[in-house]
N, C-alpha and C positions, 0 to 999 in steps of 0.2 A: 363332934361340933367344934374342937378344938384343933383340928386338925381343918377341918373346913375353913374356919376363920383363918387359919397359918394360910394355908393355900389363896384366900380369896387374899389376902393384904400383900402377899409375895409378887400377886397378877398385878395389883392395882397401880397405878403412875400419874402424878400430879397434872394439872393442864400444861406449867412449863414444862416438865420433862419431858410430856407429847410430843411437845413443838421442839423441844434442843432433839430428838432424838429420832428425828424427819429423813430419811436418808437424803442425801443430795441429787437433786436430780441433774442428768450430762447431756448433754449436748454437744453433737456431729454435723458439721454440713459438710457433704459431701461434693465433689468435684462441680458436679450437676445441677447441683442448688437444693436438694434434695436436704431435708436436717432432721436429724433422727435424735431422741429425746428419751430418756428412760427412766426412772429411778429401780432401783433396786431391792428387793426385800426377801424373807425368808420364806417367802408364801411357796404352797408347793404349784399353785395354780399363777399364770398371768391373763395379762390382756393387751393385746396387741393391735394396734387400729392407725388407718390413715387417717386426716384432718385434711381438707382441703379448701385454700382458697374461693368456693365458687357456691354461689345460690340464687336465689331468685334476684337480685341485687343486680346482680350479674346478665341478664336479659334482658330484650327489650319485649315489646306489646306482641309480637308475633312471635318469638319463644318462648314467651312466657311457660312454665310448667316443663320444659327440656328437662333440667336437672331432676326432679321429683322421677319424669317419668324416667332416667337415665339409672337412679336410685333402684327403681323394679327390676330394669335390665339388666345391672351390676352381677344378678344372683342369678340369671336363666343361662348361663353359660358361658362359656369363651372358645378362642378357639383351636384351645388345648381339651378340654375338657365339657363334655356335655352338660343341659343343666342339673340331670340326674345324678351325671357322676360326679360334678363337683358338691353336689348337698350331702353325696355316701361317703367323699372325703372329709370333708367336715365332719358330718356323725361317725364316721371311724375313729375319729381323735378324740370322741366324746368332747364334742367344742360347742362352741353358741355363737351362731354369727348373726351380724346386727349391723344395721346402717340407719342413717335420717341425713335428711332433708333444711335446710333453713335459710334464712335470707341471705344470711353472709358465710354459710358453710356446710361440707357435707364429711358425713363422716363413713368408714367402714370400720368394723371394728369384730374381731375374733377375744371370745376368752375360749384357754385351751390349758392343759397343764402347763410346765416351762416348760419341762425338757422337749417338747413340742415346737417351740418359738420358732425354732428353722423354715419348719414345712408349713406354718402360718406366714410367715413375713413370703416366703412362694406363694402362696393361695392368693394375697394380699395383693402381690402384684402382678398375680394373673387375671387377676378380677379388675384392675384398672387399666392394664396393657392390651389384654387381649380381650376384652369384650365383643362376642358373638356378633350381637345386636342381628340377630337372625328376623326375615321377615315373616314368620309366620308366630315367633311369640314375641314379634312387637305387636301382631294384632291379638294377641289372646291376653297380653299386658294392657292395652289401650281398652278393653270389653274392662279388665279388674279396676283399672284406674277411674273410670267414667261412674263406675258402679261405687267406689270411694266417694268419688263427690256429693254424690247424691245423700253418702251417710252424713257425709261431714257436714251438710248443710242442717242437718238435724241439730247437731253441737252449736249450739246459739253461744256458748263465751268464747268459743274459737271463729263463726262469723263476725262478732261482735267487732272483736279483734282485728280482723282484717278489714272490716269495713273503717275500725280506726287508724289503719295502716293508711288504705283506700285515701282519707281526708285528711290526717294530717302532712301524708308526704305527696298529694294529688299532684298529677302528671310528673312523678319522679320514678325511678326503679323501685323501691321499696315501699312503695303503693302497691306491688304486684301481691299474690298470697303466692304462697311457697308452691300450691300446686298446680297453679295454672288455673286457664281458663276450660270450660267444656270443647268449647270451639277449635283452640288453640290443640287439647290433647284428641280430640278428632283429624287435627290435621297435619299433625306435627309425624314428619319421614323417617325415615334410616337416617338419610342424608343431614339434618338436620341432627338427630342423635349424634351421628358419630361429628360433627362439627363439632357441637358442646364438648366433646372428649376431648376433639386436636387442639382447643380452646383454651379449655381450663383444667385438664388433667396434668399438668408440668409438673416437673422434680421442685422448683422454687418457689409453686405453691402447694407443696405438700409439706405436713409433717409426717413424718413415721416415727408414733408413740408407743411406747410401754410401761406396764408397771407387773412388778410381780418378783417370782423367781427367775430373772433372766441376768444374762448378765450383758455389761452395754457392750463392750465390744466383739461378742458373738452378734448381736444386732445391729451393730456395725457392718461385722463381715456380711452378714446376712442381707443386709440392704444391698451392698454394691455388689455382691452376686447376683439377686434379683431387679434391680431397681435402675437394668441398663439398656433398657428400648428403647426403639428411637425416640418417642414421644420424652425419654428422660432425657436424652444426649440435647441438652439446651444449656452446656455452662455459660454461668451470667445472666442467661434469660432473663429479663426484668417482669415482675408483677405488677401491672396497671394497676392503676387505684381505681377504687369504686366508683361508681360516676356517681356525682355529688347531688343529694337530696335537699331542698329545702324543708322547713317545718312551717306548716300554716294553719294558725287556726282560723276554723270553720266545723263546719257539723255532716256528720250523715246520718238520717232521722229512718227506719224500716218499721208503718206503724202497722202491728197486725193485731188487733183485739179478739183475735180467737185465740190466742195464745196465753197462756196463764201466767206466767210473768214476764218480767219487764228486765233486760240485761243492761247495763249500762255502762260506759266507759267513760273517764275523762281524764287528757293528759295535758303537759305540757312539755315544751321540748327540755330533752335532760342532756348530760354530758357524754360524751362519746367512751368508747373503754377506756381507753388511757387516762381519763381524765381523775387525778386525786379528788373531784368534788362528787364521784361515784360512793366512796366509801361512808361520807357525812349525810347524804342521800339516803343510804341503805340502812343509817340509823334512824334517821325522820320516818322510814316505811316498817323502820320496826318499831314503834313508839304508838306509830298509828295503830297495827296491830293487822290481826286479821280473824275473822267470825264465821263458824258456819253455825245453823241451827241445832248440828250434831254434837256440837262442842259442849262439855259440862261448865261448871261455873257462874252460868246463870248471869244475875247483877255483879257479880265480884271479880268480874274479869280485870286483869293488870290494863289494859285499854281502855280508852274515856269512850271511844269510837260504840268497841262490844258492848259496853255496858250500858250508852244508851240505844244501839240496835236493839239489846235483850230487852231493857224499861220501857222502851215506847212500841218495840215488835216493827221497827223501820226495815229490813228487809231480810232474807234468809241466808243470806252471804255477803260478805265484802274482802276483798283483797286487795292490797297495793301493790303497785310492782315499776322498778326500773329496770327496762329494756334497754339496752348500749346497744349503740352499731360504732362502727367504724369511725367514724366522725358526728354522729347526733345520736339521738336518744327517745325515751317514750318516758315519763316519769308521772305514774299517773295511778287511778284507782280503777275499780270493777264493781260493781254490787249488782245484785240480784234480789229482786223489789216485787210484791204485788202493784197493783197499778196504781192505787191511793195512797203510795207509803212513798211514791218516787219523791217529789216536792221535800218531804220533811228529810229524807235519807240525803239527798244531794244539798240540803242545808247545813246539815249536823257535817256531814264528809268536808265542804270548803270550808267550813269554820275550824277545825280541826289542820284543815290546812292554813288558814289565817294564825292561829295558835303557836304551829310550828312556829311561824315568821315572827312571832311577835312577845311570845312568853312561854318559849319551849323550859323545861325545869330541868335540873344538873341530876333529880332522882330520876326522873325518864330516861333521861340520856343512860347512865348507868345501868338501866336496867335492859335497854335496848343493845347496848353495847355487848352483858353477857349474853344474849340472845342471837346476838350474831357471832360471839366466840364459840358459841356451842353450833348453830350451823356450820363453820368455818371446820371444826374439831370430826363434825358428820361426814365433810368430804373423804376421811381414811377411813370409810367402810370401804371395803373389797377393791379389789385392783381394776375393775372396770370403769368407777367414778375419778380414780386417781388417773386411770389412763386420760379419761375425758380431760379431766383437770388440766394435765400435761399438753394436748394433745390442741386444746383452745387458747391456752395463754400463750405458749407461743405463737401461736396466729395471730391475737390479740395482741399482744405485748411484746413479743422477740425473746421472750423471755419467759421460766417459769418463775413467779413469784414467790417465792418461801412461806409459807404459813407465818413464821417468827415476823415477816416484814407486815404482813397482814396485822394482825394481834398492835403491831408497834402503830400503825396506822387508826385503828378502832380505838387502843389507847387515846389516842391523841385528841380525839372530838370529844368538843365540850357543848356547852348548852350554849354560848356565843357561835361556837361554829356553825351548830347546827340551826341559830336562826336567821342568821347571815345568808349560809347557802341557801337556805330554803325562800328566803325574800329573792335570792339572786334569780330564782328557777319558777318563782311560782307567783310570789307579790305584784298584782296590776297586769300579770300575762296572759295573752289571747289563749283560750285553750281548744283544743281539739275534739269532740264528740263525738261517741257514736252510741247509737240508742237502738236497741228490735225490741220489739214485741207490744205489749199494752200500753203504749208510750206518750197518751197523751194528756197525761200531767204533766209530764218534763219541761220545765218552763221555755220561754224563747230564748235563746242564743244570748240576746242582749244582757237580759236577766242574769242568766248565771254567769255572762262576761262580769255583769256589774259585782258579783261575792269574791269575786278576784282582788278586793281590797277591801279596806276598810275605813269606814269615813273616822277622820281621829278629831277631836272636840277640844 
């Protein structure tokens, strides 16, 4: 026992030592525009993945859905390699390869041992260089992607969601959903495909990330051995900016009373990434909290929120969440209601948002604060969330952010900050809705504009 205890206090390291003993992460751009990004560790496994500039954002009403379905084709082959035999290289290395899809980016992403890193950052950019785009499994991808839709229409908080995309950013890009339209991925070409690539697959708007056992200037060399086709050969190339969305509130209402509960969304516009009022934000949405019915604790949950969903039994889940894009934001809430609970739950939820704005507490704050030191602290599990990490803030930001800079940042929000920004973002503003399912409780539009303030006496 005594030998265990030595052992387990020898493993153990303070929150600050965590953060002072962060390896640095480096960063390269290369001639091309191309910037490669790594931290370093003693791990025997890494992860290695492109980041790129382009997503639904990026489309218009007649592309919509390119990129998701260009995501399926990424992996059926190129034309180095078939799609067989690039899936038996990959499991030769005993690797895991992965990608997604999103409004402002897409990623590719390999974990593999290190000493492997070579013949990944090849695979990497064989799969964005030379993509097949063969027409025989673009139609056996367009049959899998169609038959997607249909599931995901079943996932009511992921409709939800894009029908609040749908209304608060109406006739802009990021009203699109990530996977397109049915219509759209029935009729979308080769031609079309391989546009999206000569579009948006460029060296300057790529990262090439790592994290693990590697070392960065093998991944250095490794990039400008692989990373030199024509599609890279653009030094200078400029990155367009996103074509610019407005935010409007308004509502989109889906009322189906066959359905046993009721989803609901409600935001207002939030700050873009870059923006410092992101972090005092992310404190307000941990204060509020978040509830399923699975959770233990009952009445005594640290939330005022949980503990009267539990008291009163107002709905089976609630979450908050702030969504960044590039220059705006979604800063809003979620709950999942039976049909008689919606009224009292979307009262209890704005008042809570009134609250923030008006007599947020310095013990809240603090304890919201370590709740996001310990999310923050979760990013350094395994080299695959580290690579993401790496992999979006430079996209994001130009930059990887230090955890210590973070930490110094959540320090710094107090209980004035946090009612300040939150009147800034939420006090008297139009907000966005979207409602499915048994929804008609859900009061009128005006109504819940009117709990957007507070009459003061």
């Amino acid at each position: 026992a005594a030998l265990l205890n030595l052992t387990r206090k020898r493993g153990a390291a303070t929150y600050a030592q965590t953060l002072q003993n962060i390896p640095e992460t480096q960063v390269t751009t290369l001639e091309n525009g191309l910037r490669v990004a790594s931290e370093e560790s003693n791990q025997p496994t890494c992860t290695v993945g492109l980041w790129i500039e382009a997503g639904s954002r990026y489309e218009d009403t007649k592309t919509n859905g390119a990129g998701f379905f260009m995501e399926h084709m990424a992996f059926k082959g190129t034309k180095k390699r078939s799609g067989s035999a690039f899936e038996k290289e990959v499991e030769s290395l005993g690797a895991h390869l992965n990608g997604y899809t999103s409004r402002e980016q897409t990623a590719f992403y390999i974990k593999a041992f290190s000493k492997d890193m070579p013949k990944v950052v090849e695979l990497l950019s064989d799969l964005v260089q030379n993509c097949a785009l063969e027409d025989s499994q673009i139609e056996k991808e367009r049959g899998i992607i169609l038959q997607e839709l249909k599931e995901m229409d079943s996932n009511l908080t992921d409709v939800t969601f894009d029908y609040l995309h749908a209304t608060a950013y109406q006739g802009t890009a990021l009203a699109h959903t990530v996977e397109g339209t049915t219509e759209n991925i029935k009729r979308l070409t080769r031609a079309d495909l391989a546009s999206y690539v000569d579009t948006h697959f460029k060296a300057p708007r790529m990262v090439l990330a790592a994290a693990g056992g590697i070392s960065h200037r093998e991944l250095v060399d490794a990039a400008k051995q692989h990373f030199t086709g024509a599609s890279f050969a653009y030094k200078g190339d400029s990155v367009p900016a996103p074509p610019r969305c407005r935010f409007t509130g308004s509502e989109i209402r889906a009322r189906d009373d066959a359905l046993p509960l009721a989803h609901i969304a409600l935001a207002v516009e939030g700050p873009g990434w870059a923006d410092p009022d992101n972090v005092v934000l992310n404190v307000a949405n941990a204060i509020i909290g978040r509830y399923d019915r699975t959770f233990g604790g009952g009445k005594n949950q640290s939330s005022r929120l949980a503990a009267l969903a539990v008291e009163h039994n107002l709905c089976h889940s609630f979450e908050p969440f702030n969504t960044s894009y590039s220059d705006t934001g979604l800063f809003g809430f979620h709950f999942v209601s039976g049909p008689l609970s919606i009224d009292d739950m979307m009262f209890c939820a704005q008042g809570e948002w009134m609250r923030l704005c008006t007599s947020a507490t310095e013990s809240e704050v603090t304890r919201a604060k370590n709740y996001l030191r310990n999310a923050m602290v979760a990013q350094l599990d395994g080299t695959t969330r580290v690579c993401e990490n790496i992999g979006s803030h430079i996209l994001h930001y130009g930059r990887r952010i230090p955890l210590e800079e973070w930490d110094a940042r959540i320090s710094a929000v107090d209980a004035r900050m946090v009612r300040d920004v939150c009147s800034k973002y939420i006090y008297d503003k139009c907000p966005a809705i979207a409602a499915v399912g048994p929804i008609e409780q859900l009061l009128d539009y005006n109504r819940i504009r009117s709990s957007m303030y507070w009459i003061r006496l």
